[in-house]
N, C-alpha and C positions, 0 to 999 in steps of 0.2 A: 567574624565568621564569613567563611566565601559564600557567594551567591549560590551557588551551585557544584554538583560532582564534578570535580579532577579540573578545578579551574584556574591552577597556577599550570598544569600541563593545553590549556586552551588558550588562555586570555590574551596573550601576545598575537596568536592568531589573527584571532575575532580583532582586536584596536587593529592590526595591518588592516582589514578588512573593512572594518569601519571606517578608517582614514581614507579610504579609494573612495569613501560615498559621501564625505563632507561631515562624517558623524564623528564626533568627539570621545565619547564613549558609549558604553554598554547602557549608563545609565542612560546617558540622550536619547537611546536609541528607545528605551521604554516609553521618554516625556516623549518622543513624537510619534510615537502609536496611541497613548492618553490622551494626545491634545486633540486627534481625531477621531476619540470616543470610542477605540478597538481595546476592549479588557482580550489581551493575546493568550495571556496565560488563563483565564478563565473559560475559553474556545477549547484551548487544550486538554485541557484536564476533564472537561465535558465527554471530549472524545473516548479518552484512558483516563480516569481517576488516577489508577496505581503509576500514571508516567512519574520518572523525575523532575526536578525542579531545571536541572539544564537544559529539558526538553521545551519547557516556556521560555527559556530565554533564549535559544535559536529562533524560534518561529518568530520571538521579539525581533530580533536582530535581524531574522531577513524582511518583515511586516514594516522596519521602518526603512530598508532598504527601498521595497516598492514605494513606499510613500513619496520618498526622498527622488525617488524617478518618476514623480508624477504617472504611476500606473493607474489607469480608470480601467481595466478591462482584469478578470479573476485568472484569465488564460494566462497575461504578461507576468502580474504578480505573483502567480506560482514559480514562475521561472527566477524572481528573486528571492522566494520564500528558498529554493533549495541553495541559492548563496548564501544564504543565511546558514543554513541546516551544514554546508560543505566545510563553512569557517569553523564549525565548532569539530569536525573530527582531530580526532588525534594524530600531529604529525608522524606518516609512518605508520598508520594501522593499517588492517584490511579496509577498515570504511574509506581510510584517507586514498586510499590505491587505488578502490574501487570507483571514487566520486561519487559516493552513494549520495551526500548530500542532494547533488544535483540532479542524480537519476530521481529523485522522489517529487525534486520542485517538476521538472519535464514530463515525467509521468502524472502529476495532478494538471499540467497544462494541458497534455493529452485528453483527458477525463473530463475537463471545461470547455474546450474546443468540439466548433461542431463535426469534425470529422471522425467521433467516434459514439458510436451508439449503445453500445454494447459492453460494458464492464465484468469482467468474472473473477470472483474468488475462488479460485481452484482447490481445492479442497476446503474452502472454508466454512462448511459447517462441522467441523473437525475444531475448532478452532472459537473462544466468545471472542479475540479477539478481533476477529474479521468481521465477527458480528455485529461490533462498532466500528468497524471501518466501515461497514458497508453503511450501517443508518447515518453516520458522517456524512456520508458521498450524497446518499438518497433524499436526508434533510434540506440540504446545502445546492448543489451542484445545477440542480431544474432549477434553480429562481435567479441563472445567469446565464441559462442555456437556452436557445430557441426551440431548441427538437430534445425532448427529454430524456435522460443517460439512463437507460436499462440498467438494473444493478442485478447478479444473479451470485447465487452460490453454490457449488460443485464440487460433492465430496463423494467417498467413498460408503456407503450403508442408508438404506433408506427410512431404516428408523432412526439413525445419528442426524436424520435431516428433518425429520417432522419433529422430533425433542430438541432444536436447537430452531425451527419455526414458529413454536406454539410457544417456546421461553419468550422469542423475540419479539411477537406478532408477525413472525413472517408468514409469506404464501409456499404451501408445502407442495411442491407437483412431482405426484407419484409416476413415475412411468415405467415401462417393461419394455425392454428388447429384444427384438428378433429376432437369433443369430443367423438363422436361414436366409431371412430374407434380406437382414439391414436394416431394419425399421425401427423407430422408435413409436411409443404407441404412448400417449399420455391415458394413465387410466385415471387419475382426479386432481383434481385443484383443490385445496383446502384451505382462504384466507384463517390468517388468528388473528384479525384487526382488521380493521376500516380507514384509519390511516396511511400517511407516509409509508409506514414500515409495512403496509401488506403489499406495497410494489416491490416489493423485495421479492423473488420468488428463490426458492432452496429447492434442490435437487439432489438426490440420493440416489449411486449408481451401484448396479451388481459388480461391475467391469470397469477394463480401460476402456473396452468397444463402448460400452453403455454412455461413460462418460463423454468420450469423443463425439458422441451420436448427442449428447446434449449439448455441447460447443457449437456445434452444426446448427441445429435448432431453434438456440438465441442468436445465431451469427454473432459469436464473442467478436469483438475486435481487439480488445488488450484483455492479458490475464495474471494475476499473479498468483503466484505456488506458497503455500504455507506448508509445512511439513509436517504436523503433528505425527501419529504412528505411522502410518502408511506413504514414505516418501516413494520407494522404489515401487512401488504396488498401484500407484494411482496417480500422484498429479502428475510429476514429472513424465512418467510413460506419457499422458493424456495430452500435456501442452505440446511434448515433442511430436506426434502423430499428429493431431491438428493443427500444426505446422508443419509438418511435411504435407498434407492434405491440402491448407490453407496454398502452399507453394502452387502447388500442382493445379490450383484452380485461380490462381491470381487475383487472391482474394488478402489485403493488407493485414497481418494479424503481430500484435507486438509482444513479445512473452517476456514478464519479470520471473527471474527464478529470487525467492526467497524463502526463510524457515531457518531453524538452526544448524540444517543441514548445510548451508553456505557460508559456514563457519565450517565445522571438521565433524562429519560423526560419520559413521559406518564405513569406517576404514577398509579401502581396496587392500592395503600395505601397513605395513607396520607405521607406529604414531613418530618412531625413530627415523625416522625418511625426514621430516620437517618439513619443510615449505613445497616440496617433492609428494607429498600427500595433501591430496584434498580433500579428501574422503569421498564416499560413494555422491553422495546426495548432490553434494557442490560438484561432484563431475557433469553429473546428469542435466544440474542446472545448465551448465557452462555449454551443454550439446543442445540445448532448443530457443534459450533467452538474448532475449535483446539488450536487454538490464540485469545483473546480479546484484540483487542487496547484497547485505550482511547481517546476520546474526538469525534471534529468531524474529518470527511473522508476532511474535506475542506477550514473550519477557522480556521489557524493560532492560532488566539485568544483561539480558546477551547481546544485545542491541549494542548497552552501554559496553559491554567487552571487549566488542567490535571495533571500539573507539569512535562510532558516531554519538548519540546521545541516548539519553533511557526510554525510548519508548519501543513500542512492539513495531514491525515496521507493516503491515495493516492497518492497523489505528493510526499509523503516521499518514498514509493516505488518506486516512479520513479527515485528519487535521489539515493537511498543505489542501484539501479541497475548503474545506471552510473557513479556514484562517482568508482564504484567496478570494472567496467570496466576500465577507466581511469588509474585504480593504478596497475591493469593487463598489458595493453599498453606500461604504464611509466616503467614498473619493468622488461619488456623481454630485 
């Protein structure tokens, strides 16, 4: 029985890959994350229960990549975690085209490095699985950071954000907008927990103005777009505004566009165009981001159709942050 999904279409890959690092195979590459006491697939699946089983065995693969490079710091090792994550797309997909692998290990480097404070899931109280990428990050990420990484979430409706706080323990921050003036006005703060999970704070907007006015607020520095209902309506408008805004003020802001939308839905043009359509959402991405996944922010399944692996790519954040941690811990 194979180890994992569509692994006579990967496994030549991953051994090329492996053979550039000294690793002999898939399975070494397991004994030398074990022999350093990292259970990788058990970090994983912490993250996303419902991930795939070749979803463990990337983060394996790039986990003993860093090892195998003597990485002691969670910032470098992420940047191996995503050659790991890259070896396993499928030759020829949209993940393979995109480098998404490696856009995920770069972006968790980003998120471990002190030069960013400010993390936002852009729509992601729209979304449980941001809600584990985000406790991922928030659990993980301050116990290798000197100045500790802000996590926030920024969706559209502000009761979808107190019901996806009070599920989570999150901090619910209700606020009202201006439009007169421009102002955002916080009317309360509501922790649902005294832990970890109440630095988390969730934010529900009327608006793109609303939203952008809370980007402003937490001074985002990186942000990623999950798509749930409301792709064209809110985050995408919200990242591309606050990067145009961000421009104009010379202020560093790095935008992932992700969701199922960067894949193909809301077709500009007919789906007979082919590679000639991108549909709405992946246009929209392609006009504000620094990064474009692929697939959704959330199912497994479309992740994997995409041809990277099965996880949501949210929770895959949450994972390349604490896989990278772990191999930091295990290496001092």
């Amino acid at each position: 029985m194979a180890l994992f999904e569509s692994y006579e279409r990967r496994i030549d890959k991953i051994n090329k890959v492996l053979t550039e690092y000294g690793i002999s195979s898939i399975e070494e590459a397991k004994k030398i994350c074990d022999d350093k006491g990292i259970d990788v697939a058990e970090i994983v699946k912490s993250i996303q229960p419902i991930c795939f089983e070749n979803a463990c065995w990337a983060y394996t693969v790039g986990a003993a990549i860093a090892i195998k490079n003597g990485r002691t710091k969670a910032a470098d090792a992420a940047k191996d975690l995503g050659i790991g994550l890259q070896s396993f797309c499928i030759p020829g997909s949209v993940a393979d085209q995109r480098k998404v692998g490696l856009g995920h290990g770069n972006l968790a480097s980003m998120l471990l490095s002190e030069e960013a404070s400010c993390f936002a899931f852009l729509a992601g109280h729209e979304s449980f699985a941001a809600a584990e990428g985000a406790i991922g990050i928030a659990g993980k990420a301050n116990r290798v950071r000197k100045n500790p990484l802000r996590v926030i979430l920024n969706g559209l409706g502000k009761d979808a954000a107190q019901i996806i706080s009070r599920i989570n323990g999150f901090t619910y921050v209700q606020t009202q907008y201006d439009y007169a003036t421009g102002k955002l006005n916080v009317v309360k703060e509501v922790p649902y927990s005294d832990g970890i999970r109440s630095e988390i704070k969730c934010y529900g907007a009327d608006s793109v103005q609303e939203g952008v006015a809370v980007m402003h607020k937490e001074d985002v520095d990186i942000s990623i777009t999950g798509n749930s209902t409301n792709p064209t309506r809110f985050q995408h408008p919200v990242a591309g505004c606050y990067k145009k805004e961000c421009n104009e003020n010379g202020k560093k802001y790095f935008s992932v566009a992700s969701g199922g939308g960067t894949g193909r839905t809301l077709h500009p043009d007919n789906m007979g165009a082919g590679p000639a359509s991108y549909g709405m959402t992946d246009t929209m991405g392609r006009m504000h981001s620094d990064a474009q996944f692929a697939g959704s922010s959330s199912v497994p399944a479309h992740v994997e159709m995409m041809g990277l692996i099965g996880m949501g790519n949210n929770p895959m954040v949450g994972a390349s942050v604490a896989v990278a941690v772990a191999i930091e811990e295990h290496m001092k």
